[in-house]
PDB file of the backbone (N, CA, C, O) and the ligand in Angstrom, with CONECT records:
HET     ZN  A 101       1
ATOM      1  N   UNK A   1      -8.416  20.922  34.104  1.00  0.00           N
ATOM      2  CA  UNK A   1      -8.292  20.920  32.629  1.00  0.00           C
ATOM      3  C   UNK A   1      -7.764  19.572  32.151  1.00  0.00           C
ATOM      4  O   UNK A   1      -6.930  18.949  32.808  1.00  0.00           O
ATOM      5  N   UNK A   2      -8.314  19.088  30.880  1.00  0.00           N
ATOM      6  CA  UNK A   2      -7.890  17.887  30.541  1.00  0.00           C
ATOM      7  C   UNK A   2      -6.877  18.118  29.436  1.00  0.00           C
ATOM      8  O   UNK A   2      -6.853  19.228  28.906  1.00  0.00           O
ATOM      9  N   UNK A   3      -6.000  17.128  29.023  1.00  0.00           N
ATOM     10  CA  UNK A   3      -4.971  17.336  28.352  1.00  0.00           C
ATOM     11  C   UNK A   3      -5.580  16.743  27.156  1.00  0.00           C
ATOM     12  O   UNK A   3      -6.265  15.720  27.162  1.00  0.00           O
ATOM     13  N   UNK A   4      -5.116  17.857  25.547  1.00  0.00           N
ATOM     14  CA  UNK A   4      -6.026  17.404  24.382  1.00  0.00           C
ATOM     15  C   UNK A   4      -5.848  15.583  23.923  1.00  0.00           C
ATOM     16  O   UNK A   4      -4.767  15.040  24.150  1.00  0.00           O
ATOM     17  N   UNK A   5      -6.419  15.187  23.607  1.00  0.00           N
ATOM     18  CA  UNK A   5      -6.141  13.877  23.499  1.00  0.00           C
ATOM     19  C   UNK A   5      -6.011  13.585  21.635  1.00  0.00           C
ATOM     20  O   UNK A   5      -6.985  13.311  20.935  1.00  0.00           O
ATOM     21  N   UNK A   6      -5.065  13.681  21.297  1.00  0.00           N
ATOM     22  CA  UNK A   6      -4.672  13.747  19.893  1.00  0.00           C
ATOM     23  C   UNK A   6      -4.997  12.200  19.203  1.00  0.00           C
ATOM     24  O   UNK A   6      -4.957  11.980  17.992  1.00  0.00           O
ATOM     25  N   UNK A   7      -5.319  11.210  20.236  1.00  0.00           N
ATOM     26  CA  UNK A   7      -5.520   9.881  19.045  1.00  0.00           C
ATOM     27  C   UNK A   7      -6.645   9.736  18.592  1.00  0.00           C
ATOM     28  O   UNK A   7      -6.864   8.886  17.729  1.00  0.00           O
ATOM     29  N   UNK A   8      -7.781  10.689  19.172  1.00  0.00           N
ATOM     30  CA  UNK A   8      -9.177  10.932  18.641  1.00  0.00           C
ATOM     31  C   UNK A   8      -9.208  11.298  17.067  1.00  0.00           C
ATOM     32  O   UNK A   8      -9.909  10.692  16.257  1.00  0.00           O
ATOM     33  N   UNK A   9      -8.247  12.505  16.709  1.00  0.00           N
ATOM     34  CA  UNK A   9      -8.528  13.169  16.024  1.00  0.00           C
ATOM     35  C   UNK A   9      -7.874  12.825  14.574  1.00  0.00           C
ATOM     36  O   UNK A   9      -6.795  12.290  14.315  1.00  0.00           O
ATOM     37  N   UNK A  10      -8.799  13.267  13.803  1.00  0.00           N
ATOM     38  CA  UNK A  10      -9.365  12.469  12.410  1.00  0.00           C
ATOM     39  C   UNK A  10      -8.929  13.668  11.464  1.00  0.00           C
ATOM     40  O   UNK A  10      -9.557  14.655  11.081  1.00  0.00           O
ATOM     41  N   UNK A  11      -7.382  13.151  11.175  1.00  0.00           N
ATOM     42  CA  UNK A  11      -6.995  13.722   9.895  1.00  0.00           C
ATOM     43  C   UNK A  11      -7.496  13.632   8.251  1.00  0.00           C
ATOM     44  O   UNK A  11      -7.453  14.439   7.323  1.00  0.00           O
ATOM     45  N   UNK A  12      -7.973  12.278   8.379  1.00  0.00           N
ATOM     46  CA  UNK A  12      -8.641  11.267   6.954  1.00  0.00           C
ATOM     47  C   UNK A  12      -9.804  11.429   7.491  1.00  0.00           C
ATOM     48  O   UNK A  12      -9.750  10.526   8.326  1.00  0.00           O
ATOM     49  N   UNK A  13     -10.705  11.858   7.617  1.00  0.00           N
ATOM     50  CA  UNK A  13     -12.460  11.617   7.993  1.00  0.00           C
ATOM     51  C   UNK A  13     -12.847  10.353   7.065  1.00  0.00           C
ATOM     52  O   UNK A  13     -13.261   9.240   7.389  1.00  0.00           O
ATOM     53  N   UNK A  14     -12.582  10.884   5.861  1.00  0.00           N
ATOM     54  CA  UNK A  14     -12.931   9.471   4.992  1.00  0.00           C
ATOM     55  C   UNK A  14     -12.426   8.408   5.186  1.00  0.00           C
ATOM     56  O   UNK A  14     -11.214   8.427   5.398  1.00  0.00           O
ATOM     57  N   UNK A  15     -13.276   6.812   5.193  1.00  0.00           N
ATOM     58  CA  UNK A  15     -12.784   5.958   5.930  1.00  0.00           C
ATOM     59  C   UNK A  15     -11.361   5.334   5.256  1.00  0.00           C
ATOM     60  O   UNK A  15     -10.314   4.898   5.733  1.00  0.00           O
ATOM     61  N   UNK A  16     -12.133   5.614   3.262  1.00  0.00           N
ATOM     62  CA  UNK A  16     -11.331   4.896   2.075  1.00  0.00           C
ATOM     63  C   UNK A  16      -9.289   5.715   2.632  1.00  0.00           C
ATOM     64  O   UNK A  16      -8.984   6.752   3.221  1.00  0.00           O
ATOM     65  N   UNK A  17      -8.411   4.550   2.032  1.00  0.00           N
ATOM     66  CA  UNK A  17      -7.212   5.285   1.677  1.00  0.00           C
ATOM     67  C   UNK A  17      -7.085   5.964   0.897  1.00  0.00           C
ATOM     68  O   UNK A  17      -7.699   5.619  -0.113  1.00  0.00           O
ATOM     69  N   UNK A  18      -6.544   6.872   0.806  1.00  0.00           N
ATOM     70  CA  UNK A  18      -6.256   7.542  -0.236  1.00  0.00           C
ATOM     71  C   UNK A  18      -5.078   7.626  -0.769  1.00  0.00           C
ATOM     72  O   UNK A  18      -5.060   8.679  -1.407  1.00  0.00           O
ATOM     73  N   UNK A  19      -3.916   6.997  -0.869  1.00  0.00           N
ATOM     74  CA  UNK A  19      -2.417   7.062  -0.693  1.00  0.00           C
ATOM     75  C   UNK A  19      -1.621   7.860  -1.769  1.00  0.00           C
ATOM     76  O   UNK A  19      -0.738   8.705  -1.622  1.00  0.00           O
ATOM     77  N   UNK A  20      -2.131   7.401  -2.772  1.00  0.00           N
ATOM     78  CA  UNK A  20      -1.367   8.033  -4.144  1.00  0.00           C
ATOM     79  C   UNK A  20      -1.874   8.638  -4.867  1.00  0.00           C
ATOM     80  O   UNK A  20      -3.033   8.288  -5.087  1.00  0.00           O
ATOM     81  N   UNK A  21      -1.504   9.499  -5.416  1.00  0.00           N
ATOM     82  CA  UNK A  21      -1.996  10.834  -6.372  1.00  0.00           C
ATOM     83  C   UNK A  21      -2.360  10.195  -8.044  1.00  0.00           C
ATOM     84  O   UNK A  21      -1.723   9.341  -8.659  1.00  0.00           O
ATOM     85  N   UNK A  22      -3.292  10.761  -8.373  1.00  0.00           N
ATOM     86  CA  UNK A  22      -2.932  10.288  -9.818  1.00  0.00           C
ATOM     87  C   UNK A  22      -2.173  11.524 -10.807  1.00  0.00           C
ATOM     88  O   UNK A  22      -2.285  12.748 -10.871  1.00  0.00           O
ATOM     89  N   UNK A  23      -1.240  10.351 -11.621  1.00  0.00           N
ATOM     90  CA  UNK A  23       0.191  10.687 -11.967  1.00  0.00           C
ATOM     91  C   UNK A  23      -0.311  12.097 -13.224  1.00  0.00           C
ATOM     92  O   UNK A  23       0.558  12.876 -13.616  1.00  0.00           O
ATOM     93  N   UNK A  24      -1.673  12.213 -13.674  1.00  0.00           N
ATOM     94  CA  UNK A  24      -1.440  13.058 -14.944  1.00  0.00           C
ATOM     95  C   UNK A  24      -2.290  14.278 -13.996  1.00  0.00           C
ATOM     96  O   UNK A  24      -1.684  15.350 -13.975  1.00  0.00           O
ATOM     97  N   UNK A  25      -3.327  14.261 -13.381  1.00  0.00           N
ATOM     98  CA  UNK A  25      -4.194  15.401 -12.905  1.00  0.00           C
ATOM     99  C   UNK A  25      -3.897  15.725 -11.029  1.00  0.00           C
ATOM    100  O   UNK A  25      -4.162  16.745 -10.392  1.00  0.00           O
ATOM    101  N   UNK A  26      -3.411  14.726 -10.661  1.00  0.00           N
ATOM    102  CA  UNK A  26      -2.898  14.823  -9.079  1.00  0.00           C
ATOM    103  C   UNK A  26      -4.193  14.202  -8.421  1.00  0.00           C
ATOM    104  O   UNK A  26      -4.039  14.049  -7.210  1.00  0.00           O
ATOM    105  N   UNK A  27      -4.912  13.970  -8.695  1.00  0.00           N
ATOM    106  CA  UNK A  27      -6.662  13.809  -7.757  1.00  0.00           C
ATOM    107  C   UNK A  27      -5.885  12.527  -7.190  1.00  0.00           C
ATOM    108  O   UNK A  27      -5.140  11.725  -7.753  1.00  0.00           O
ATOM    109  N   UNK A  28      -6.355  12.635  -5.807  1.00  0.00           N
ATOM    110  CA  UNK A  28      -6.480  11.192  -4.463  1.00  0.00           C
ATOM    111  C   UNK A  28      -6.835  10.463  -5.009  1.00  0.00           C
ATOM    112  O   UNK A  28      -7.959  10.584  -5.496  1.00  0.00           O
ATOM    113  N   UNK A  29      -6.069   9.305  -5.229  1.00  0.00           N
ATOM    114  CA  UNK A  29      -6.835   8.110  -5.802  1.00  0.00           C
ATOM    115  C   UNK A  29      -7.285   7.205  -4.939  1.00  0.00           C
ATOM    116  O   UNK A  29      -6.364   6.810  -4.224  1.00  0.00           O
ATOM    117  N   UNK A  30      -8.724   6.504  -4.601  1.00  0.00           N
ATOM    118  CA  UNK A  30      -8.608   5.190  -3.913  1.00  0.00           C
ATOM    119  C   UNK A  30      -7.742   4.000  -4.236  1.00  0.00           C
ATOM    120  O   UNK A  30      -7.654   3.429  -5.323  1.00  0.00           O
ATOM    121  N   UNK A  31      -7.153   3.736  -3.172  1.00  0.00           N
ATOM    122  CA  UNK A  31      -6.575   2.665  -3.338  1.00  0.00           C
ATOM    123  C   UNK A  31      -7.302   1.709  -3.186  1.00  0.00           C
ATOM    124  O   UNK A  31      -8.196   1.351  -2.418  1.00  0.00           O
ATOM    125  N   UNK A  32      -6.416   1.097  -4.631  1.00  0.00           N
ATOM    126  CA  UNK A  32      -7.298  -0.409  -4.436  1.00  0.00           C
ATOM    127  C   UNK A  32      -7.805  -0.390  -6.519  1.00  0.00           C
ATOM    128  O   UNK A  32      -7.949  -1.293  -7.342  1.00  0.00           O
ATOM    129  N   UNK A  33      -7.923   1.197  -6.594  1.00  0.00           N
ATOM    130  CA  UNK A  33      -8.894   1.335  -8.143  1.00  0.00           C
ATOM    131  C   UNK A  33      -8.134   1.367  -9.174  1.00  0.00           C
ATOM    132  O   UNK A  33      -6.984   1.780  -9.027  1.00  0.00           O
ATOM    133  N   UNK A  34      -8.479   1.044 -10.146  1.00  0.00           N
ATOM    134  CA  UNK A  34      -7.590   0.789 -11.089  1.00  0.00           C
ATOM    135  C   UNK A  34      -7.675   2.231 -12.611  1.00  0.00           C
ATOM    136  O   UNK A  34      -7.118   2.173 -13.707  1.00  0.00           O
ATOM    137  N   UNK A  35      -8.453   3.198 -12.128  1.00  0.00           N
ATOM    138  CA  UNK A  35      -8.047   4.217 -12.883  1.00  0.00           C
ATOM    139  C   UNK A  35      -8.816   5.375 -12.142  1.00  0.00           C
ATOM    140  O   UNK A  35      -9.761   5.225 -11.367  1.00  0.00           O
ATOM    141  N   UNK A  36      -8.231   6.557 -12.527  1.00  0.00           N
ATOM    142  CA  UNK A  36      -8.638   7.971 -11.876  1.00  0.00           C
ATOM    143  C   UNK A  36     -10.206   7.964 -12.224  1.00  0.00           C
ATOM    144  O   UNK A  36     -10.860   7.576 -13.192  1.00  0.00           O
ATOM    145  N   UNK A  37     -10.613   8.775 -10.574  1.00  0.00           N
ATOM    146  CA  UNK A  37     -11.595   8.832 -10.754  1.00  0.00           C
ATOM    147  C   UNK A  37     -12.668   9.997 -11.401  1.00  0.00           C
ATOM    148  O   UNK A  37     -13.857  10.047 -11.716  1.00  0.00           O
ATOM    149  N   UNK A  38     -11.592  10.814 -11.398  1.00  0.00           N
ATOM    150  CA  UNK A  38     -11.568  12.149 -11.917  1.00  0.00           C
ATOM    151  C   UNK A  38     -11.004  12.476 -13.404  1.00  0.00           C
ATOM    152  O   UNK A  38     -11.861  13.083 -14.047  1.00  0.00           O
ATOM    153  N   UNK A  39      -9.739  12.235 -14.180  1.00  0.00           N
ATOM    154  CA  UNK A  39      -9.894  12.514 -15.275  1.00  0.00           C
ATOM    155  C   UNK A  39      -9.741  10.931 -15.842  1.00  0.00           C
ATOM    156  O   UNK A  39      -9.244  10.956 -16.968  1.00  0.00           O
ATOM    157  N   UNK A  40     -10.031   9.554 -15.374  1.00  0.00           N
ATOM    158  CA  UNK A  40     -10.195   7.910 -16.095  1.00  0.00           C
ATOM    159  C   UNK A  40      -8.788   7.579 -16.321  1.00  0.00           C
ATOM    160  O   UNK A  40      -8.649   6.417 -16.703  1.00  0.00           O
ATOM    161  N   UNK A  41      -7.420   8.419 -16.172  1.00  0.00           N
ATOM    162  CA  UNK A  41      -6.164   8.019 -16.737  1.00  0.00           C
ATOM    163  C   UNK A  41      -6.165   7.103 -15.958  1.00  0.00           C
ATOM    164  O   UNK A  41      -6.893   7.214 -14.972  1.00  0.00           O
ATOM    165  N   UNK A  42      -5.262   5.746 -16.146  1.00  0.00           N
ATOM    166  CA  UNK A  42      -4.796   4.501 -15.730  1.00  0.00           C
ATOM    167  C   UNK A  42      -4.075   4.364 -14.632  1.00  0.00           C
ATOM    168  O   UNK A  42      -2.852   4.358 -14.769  1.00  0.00           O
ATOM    169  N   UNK A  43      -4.613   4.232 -13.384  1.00  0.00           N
ATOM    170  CA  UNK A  43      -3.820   4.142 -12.506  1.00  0.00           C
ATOM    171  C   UNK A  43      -2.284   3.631 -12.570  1.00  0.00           C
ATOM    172  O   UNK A  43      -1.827   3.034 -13.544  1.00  0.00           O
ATOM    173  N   UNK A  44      -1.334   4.038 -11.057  1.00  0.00           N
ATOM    174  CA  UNK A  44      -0.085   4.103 -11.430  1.00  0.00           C
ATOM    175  C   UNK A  44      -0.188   1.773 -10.801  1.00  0.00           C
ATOM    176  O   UNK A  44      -1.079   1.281 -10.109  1.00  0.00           O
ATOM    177  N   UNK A  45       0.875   1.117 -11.326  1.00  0.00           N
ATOM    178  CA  UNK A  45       0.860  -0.205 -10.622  1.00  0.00           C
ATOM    179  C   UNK A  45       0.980  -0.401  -9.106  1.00  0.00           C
ATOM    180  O   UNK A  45       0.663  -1.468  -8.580  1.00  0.00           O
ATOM    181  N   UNK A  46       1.504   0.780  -8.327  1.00  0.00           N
ATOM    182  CA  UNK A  46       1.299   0.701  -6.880  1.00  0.00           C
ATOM    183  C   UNK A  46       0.144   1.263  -6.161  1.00  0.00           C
ATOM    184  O   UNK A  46      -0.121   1.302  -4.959  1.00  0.00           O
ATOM    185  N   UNK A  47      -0.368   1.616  -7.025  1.00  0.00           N
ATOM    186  CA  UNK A  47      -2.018   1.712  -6.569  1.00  0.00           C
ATOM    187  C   UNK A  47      -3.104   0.694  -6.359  1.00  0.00           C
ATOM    188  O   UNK A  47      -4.259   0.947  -6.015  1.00  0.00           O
ATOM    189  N   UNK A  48      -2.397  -0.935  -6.702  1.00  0.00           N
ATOM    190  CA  UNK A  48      -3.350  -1.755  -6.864  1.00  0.00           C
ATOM    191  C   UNK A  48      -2.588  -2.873  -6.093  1.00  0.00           C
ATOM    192  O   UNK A  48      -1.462  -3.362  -5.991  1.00  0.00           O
ATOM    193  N   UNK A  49      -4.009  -3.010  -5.549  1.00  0.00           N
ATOM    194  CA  UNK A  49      -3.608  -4.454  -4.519  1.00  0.00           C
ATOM    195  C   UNK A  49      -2.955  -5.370  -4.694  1.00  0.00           C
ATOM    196  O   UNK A  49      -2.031  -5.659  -3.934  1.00  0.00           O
ATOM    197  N   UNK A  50      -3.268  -6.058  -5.739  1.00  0.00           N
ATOM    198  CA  UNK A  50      -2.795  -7.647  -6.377  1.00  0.00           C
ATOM    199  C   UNK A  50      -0.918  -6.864  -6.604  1.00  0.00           C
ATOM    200  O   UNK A  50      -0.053  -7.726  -6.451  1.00  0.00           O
ATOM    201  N   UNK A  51      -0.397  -5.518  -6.904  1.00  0.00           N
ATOM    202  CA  UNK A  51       0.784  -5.228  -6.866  1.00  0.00           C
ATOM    203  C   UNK A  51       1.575  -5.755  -5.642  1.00  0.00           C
ATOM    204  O   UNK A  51       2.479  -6.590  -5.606  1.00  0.00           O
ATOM    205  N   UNK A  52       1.062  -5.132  -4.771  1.00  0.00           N
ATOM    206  CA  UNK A  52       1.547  -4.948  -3.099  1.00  0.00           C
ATOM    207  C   UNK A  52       1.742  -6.817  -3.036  1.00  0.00           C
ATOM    208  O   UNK A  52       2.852  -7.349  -3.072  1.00  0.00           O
ATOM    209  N   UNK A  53       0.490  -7.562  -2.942  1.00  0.00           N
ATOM    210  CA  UNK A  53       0.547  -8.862  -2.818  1.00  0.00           C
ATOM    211  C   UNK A  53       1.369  -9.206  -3.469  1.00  0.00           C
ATOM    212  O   UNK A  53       2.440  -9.216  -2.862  1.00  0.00           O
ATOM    213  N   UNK A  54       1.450  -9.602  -4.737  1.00  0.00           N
ATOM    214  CA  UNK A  54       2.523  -9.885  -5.343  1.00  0.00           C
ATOM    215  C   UNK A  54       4.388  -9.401  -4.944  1.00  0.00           C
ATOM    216  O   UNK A  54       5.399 -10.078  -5.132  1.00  0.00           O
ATOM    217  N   UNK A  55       4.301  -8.491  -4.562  1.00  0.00           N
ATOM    218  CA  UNK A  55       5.347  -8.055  -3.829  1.00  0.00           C
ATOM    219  C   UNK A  55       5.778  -8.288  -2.484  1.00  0.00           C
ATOM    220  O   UNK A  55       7.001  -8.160  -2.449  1.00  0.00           O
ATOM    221  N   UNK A  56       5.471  -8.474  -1.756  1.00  0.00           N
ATOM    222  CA  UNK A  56       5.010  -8.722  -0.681  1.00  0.00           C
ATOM    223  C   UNK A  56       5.094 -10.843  -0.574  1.00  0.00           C
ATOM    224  O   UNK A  56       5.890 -11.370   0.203  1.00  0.00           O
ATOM    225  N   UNK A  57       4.600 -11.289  -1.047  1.00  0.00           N
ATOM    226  CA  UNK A  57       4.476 -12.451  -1.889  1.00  0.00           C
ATOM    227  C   UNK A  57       5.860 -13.195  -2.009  1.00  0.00           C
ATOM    228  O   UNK A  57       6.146 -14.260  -1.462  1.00  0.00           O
ATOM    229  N   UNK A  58       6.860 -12.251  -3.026  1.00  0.00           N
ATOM    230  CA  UNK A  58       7.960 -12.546  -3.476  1.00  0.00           C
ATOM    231  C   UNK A  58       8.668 -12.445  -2.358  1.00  0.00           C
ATOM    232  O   UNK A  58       9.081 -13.480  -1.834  1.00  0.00           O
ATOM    233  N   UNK A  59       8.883 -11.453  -1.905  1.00  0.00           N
ATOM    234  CA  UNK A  59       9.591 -11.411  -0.510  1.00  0.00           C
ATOM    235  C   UNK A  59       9.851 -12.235   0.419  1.00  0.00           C
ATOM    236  O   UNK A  59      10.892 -12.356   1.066  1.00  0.00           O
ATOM    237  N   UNK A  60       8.425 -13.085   0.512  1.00  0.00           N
ATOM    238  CA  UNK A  60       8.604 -13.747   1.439  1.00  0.00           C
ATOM    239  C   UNK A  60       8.672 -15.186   0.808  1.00  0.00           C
ATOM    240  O   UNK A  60       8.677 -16.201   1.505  1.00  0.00           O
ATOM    241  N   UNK A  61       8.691 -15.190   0.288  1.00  0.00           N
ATOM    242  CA  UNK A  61       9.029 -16.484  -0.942  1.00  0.00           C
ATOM    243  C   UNK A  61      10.596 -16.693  -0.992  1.00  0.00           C
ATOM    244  O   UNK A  61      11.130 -17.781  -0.778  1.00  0.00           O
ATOM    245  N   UNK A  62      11.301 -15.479  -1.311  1.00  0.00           N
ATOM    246  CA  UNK A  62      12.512 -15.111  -1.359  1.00  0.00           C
ATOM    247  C   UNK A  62      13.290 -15.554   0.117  1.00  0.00           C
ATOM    248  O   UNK A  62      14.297 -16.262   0.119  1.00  0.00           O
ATOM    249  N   UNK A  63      12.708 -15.064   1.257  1.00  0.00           N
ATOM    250  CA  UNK A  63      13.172 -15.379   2.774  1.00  0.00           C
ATOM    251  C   UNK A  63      13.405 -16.322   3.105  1.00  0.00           C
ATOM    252  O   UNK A  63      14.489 -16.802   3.435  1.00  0.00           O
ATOM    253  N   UNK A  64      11.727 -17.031   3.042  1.00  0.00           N
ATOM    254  CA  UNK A  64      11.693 -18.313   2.753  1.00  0.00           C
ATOM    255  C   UNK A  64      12.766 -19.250   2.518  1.00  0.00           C
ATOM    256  O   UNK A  64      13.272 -20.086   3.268  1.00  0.00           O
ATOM    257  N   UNK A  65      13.042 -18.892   1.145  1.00  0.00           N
ATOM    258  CA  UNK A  65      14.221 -19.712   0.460  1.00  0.00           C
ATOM    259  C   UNK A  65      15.487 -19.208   0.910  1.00  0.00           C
ATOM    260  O   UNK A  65      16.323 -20.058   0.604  1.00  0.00           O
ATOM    261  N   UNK A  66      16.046 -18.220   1.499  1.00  0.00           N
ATOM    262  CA  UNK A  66      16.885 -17.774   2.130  1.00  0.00           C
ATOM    263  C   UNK A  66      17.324 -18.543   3.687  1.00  0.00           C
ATOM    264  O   UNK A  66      18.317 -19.113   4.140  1.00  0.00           O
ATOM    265  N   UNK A  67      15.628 -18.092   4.280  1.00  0.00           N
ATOM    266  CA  UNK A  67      16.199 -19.153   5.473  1.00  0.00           C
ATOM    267  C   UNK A  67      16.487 -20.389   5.520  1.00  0.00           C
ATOM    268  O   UNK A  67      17.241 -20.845   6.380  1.00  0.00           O
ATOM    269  N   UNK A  68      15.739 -21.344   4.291  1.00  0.00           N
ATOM    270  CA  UNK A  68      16.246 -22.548   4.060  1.00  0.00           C
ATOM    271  C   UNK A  68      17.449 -23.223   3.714  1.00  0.00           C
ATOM    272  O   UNK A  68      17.873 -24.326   4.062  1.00  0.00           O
ATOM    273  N   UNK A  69      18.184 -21.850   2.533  1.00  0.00           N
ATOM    274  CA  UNK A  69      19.543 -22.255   1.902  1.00  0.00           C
ATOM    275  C   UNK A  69      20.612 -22.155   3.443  1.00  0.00           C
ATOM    276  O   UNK A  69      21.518 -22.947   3.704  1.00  0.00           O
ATOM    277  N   UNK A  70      20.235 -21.102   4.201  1.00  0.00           N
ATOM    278  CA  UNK A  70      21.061 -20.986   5.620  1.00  0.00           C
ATOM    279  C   UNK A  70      21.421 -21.934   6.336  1.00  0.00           C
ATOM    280  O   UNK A  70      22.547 -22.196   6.758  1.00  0.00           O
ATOM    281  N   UNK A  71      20.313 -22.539   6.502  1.00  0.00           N
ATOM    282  CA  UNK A  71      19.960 -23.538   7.633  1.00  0.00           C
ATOM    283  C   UNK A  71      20.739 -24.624   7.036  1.00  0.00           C
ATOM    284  O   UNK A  71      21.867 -24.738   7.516  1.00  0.00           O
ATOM    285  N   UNK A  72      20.419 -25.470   6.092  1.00  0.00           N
ATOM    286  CA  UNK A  72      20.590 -26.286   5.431  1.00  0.00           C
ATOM    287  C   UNK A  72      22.051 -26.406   4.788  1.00  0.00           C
ATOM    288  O   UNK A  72      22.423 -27.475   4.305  1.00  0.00           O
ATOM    289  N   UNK A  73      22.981 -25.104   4.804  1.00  0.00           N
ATOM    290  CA  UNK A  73      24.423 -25.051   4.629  1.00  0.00           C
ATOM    291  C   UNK A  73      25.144 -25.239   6.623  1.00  0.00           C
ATOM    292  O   UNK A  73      26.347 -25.424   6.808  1.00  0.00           O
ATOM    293  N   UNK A  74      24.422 -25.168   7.481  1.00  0.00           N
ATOM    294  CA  UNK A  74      24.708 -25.525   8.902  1.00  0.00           C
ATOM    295  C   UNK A  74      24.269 -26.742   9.098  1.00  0.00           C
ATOM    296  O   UNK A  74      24.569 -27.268  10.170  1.00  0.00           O
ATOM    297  N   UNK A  75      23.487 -27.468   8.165  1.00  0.00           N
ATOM    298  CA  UNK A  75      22.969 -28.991   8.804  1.00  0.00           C
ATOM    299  C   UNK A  75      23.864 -29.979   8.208  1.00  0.00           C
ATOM    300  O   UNK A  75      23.736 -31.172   8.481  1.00  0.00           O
TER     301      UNK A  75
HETATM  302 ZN    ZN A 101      -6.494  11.868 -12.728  1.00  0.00          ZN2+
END
């Protein structure tokens, strides 16, 4: 007998993400879209890419300048 092999198996069949709900009707939203696809309300701002980047972005912008002010108070 073989032992089930669980990394096969396909909870999401669909390839798209689906991550976040939309906020007025609940429907899966693709991520990435910028309004429901089901009742058109306006997606939420963490539903959209250019968010994440931008965030993501700052962060490391922020580090960045963090590891520099560090370094540079030891030099
Ligand atoms: Zn909706």
């Amino acid at each position: 007998m073989f032992a089930q092999r669980h990394a096969n198996r396909t909870d999401h069949p669909d390839a798209e993400q689906r991550i976040y709900s939309c906020t007025k009707c609940g429907y899966r939203m693709r991520f990435g879209t910028s309004r429901c696809s089901d009742c058109w309300e306006k997606a939420p701002v963490y539903n959209q890419r250019w968010f994440w980047r931008l965030l993501y972005g700052t962060c490391a912008a922020m580090l960045a300048v963090a590891v520099i002010w560090v370094m540079s108070a030891f030099l």
